[in-house]
N, C-alpha and C positions, 0 to 999 in steps of 0.2 A: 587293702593292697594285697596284690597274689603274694605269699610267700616267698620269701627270699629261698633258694637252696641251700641249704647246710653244709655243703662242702667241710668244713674247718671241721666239722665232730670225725667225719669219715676218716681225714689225713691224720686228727690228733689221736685218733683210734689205733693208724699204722704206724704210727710214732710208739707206741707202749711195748714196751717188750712183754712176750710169753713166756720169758722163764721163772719160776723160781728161783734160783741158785745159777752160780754161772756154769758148774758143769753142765744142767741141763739146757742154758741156751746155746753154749758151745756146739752138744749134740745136735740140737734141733735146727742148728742157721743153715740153711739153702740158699748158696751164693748167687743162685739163679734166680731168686726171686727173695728179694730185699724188703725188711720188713715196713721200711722209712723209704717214701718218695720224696725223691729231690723238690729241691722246690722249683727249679726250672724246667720241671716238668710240663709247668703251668704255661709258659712264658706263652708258647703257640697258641694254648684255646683263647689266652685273654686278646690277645692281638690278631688275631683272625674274627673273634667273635667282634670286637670293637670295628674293626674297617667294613666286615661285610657287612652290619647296619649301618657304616654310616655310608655308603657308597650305592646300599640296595635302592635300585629305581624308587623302589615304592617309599622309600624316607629321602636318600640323601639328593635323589632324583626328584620326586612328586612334592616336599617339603623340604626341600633347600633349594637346588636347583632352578626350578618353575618360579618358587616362589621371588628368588632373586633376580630374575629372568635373565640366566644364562640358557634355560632350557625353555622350550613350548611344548604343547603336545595337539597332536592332529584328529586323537581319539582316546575316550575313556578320562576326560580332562577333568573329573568333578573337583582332586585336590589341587590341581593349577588356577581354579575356579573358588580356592578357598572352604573348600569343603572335604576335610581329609577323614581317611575313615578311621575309624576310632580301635579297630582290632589294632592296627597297625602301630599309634600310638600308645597301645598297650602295651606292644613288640617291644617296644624303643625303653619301655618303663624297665619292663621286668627282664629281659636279656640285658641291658645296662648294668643292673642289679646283681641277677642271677648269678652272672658267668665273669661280666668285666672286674665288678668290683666285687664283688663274693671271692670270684675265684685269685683274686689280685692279693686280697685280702689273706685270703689263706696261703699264699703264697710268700706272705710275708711272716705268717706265722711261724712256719718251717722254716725261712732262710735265718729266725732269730736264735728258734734249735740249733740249726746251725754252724753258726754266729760267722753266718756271712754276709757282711756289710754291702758286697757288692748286691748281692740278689737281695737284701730289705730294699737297696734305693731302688732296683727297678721294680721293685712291689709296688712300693710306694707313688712312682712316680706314673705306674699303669690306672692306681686307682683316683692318683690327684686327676688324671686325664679321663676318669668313665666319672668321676663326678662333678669335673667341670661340663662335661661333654652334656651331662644330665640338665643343671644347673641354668646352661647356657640358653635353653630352649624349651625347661620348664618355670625357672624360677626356683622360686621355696622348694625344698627337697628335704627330704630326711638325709640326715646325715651322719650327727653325732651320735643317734643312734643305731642307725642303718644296718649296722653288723652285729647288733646286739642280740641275737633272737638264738643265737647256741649259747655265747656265755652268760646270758643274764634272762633268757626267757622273753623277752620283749620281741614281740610277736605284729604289734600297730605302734611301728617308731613315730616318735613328732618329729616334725616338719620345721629346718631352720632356716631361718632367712635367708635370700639369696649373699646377701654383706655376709654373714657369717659363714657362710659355706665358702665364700673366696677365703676369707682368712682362714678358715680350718685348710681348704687345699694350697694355699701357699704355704700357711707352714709344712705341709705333709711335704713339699718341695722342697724346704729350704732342709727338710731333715731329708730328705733321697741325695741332696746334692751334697751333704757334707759326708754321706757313709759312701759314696761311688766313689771308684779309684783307690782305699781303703785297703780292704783288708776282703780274699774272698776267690772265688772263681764264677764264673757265667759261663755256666756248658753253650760251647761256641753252636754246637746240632741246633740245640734247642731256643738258640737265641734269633729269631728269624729277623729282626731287627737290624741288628749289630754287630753279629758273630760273634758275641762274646764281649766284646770289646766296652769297658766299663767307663771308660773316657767319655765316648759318643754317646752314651745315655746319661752321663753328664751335663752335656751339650743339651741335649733333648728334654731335660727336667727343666735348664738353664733356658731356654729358649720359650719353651713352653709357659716357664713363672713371666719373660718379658709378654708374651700376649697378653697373660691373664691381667696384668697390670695396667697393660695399654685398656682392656678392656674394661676397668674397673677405673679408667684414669678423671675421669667427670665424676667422680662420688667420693674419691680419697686421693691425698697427697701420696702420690708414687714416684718423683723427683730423685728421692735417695735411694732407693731400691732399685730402680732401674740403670740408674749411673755406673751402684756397683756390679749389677753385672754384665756390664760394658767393662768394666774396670778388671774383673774376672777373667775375663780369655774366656770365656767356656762358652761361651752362645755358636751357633752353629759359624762356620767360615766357609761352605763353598756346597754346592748341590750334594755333592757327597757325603754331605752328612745329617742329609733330611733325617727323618722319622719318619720313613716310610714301610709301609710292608709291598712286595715286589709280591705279586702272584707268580702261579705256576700257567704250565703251557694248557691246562687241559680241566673240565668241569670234573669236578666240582669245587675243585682249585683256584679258580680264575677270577679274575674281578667282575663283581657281580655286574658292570655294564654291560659286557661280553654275555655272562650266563643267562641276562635275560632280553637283552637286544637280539645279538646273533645266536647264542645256542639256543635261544628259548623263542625267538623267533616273534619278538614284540618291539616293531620298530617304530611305535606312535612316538616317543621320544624325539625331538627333533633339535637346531640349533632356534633362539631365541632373536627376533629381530632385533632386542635394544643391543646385541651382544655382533651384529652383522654390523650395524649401523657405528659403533664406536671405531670396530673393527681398518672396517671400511671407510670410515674417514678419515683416518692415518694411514691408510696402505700398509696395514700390520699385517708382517706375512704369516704372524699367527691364525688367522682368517682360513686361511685353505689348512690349517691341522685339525682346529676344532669344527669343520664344516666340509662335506662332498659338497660336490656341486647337485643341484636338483634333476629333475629329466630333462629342465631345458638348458642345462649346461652352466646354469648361474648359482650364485650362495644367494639360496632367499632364505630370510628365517620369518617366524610367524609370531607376533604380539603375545603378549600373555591375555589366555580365555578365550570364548565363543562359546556359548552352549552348544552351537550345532555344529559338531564336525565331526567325521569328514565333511567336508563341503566343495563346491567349488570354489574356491577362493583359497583353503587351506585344507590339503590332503596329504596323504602319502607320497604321492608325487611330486608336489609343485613346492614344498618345502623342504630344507633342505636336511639331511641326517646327520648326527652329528658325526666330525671326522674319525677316518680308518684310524687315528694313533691311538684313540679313545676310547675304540671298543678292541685293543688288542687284548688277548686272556690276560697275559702279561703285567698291561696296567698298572703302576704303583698303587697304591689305598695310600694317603698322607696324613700322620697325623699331625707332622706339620712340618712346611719347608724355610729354605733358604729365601727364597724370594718374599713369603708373606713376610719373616723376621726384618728381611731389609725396609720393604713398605714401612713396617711399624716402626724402628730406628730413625728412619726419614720421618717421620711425621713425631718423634717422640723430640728431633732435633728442633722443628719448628716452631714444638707448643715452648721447647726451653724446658722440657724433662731432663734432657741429657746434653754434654756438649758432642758437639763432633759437623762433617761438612753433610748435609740434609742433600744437598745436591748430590753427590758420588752415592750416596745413599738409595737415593731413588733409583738412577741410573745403573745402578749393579743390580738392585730388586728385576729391573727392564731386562737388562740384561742378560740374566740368569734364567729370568724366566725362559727367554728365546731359547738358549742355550736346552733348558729342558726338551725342550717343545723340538728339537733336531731342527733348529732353522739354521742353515747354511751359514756358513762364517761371514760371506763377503755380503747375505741379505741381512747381516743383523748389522752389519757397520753402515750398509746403506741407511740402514732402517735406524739408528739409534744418532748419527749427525745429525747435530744441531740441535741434540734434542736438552731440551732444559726444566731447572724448576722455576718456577715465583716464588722465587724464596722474597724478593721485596716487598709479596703482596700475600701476607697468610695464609689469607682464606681462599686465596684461589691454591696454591702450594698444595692448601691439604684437601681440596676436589683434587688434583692432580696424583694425588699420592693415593688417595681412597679410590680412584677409581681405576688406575695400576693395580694396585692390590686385588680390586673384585676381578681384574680380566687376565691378572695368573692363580687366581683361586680354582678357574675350571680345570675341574668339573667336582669340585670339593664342596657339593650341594650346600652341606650346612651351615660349612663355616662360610662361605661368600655370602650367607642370608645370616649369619652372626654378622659380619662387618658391616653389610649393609644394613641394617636394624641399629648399628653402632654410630656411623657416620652418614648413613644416606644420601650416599654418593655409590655410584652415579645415580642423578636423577630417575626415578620410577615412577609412571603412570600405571595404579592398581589394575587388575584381570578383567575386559571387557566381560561384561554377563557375571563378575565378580559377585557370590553370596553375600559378602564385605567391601564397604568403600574403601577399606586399607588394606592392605600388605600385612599379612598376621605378624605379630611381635612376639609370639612363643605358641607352644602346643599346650590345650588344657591335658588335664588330669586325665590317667586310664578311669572310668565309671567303675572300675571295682576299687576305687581309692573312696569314694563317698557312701561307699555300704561296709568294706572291710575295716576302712581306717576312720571310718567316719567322723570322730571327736577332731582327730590329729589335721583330716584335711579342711572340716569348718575353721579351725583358727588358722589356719593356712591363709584360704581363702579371704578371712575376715581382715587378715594382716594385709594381703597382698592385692586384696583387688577379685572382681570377680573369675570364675573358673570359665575364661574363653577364651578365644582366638587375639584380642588386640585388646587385652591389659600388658601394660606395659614392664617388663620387668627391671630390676632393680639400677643393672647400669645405663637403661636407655634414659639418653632424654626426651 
């Protein structure tokens, strides 16, 4: 594996004072320039560096998106086609790594200097989210040792199970949620999140443990864990208090759909026809936000695959691009919203996780969504009578609720290809001219993991199944 960066030696270096005696650090302190950086100094790179891969065409796009076919593409289709290129998911290893959880890490280091409670839970709760984020769509991950390579010299970490990695990042959770609110400040500048606000990443640690659970709920009893934090108050309550990062107006700033659709001038990206077609059979007015219309004035969208395109059949033209709200610089990055949470509350009602009404559940997940998406007050009331769940009939309830969920996940490429890999729903017919007859189930390994780390990822490997595109990982069935 490429080397983690060290960050933590450099910060614990500015931490040490240079004086001998305190007269002479008295003399020598320059107000202007602080020997100890804050630890929310960090807050920006880790959250910026996390949304802008997961949002980059070329992952959250060409390996989530495609893959779950919200997206198609009209040109350059090899990873829509199951064939993703391998520098890229090296990208995804070692910036995860590097910067999310490295620099998360050492951010917690310093908030324990300190001893601010606020800023360990949001350490904590940046790096439970770059190693679930890891986990999710590698499997096996180094973990427990991960960050061990400044203070123990461990240089090729081993690799933990995917099971054990959820339970080391729920606990990292359960310990963010009980120091948040606490004892502490969160420089409000630097908090691009939150402003500051130690509650709301409460909320965020708190919402975040209910996925991870939902996600992990076919392999472990989550019944009692989930209830209490229903029972909590702290799970998000309304769009306002997503987990999202808001871009700026302008490149290099902007949400990378924008920097590489419109600034960067690559509009093979397109809407997905199973995503027209769902659309469009309900008269969701969501339809014309996440789609323009084509040249000939209609929302077509294009199948996942073709080896040959452009073509005529499927080009720039006659497909349709995905909607103006979409590629505004603007754009949220989510690391996770109000509407997924509702989805997952409604379906956690169903299976009898939790109590509560699974209907109002759903219905506010719809809801909410629209509400994002700027759909008109009087088209979301048109649009939402009469609308119900099966709650009498389970299995249909929870196609109904998992396939709400994948169509307010757009454009949140990875995770709609997390749920969908989870519950497979809605229905997917795999990428015509597809390399693979299935829908990949995770990304292999960077190739500098089987020369670098090579002992560590054989028994990886050996534990989990071989290193490609559709072994299955730990919470799928």
């Amino acid at each position: 594996m490429k080397r983690f960066r060290i960050i933590t030696l450099l910060l614990f270096g500015l931490l040490v004072s240079v004086g001998c005696d305190s007269d002479f650090e008295e003399i020598n302190t320059d107000p202007n320039n602080p020997t100890a950086v804050p630890s929310s100094l960090l807050i920006p790179g880790v959250v910026r560096e996390a949304q802008n891969r997961s949002y980059s065409t070329f992952i959250g796009g060409d390996m989530g998106a495609c893959w779950s076919q919200q997206f198609a593409k009209v040109q350059y289709n090899d990873e829509e086609r199951y064939i993703p290129r391998q520098s890229v998911i090296t990208q995804v290893w070692e910036r995860y790594y590097s910067v999310v959880i490295s620099d998360a890490n050492a951010m917690q280091t310093i908030a324990i200097a300190e001893e601010n409670n606020n800023m360990q839970g949001v350490a904590l709760t940046l790096q439970a989210y770059g190693y679930a984020f890891l986990t999710d769509v590698y499997g096996a991950i180094p973990f427990t040792e991960a960050m061990k390579a400044a203070t123990e010299g461990i240089i090729a970490p081993a690799y933990d199970s995917q099971e054990d990695v959820y339970a080391g990042v729920l606990a990292m959770l359960d310990e963010a949620i009980s120091l948040l609110g606490t004892s502490g400040e969160i420089d409000a500048t630097n908090d691009i999140l939150y402003g500051g606000n130690p509650n709301l990443w409460k909320k965020f640690a708190s919402s975040l443990k209910f996925r991870m659970l939902m996600r992990a709920s076919g392999k472990m009893n989550v019944a009692g864990d989930l209830q209490a934090l229903v029972n909590s108050g702290n799970l998000f309550a309304s769009n306002a208090q997503d987990a999202k990062l808001v871009y700026l107006g302008a490149d290099p700033s902007s949400n990378p759909l924008y920097e590489t659709i419109i600034f960067g001038g690559r509009a093979e990206w397109k809407i997905n026809s199973k995503m027209v077609e769902i659309l469009s059979g309900s008269n969701d007015p969501r339809l014309n936000v996440y789609a323009q219309k084509n040249d000939a004035g209609i929302v077509r969208g294009k199948p996942a695959g073709f080896n040959d395109v452009p073509s005529d059949d499927w080009n720039y033209q006659n497909v349709s691009p995905l909607g103006t709200f979409y590629l505004r610089p603007e754009l949220p990055g989510f690391f996770m919203s109000y509407p997924e949470l509702k989805f997952l509350m409604a379906e956690a009602i169903v299976k009898g996780y939790i109590s509560g009404d699974a209907t109002a559940q759903y219905l506010e997940g719809m809801t909410a969504s629209l509400e994002f998406n700027e759909v008109p007050g009087p088209a979301i009331s048109t649009f939402m009578a009469n609308k119900s769940l099966a709650v009498g009939t389970p299995a249909t309830a929870l196609e109904q609720i998992a396939t709400q969920n994948w169509v307010a996940l757009f454009p949140q490429g990875v995770e709609s290809w997390n749920e969908w890999r989870r519950t497979r729903f809605p229905a997917l017919t795999p990428a015509v001219d597809g390399a693979l007859s299935e829908i990949p189930s995770r990304y292999n390994y960077p190739t500098s993991e089987a020369s670098l780390n090579k002992a560590n990822y054989e028994a990886a490997v050996a534990a989990q199944g071989a290193d490609n595109l559709t072994t299955k990982i730990w919470w799928m069935n």
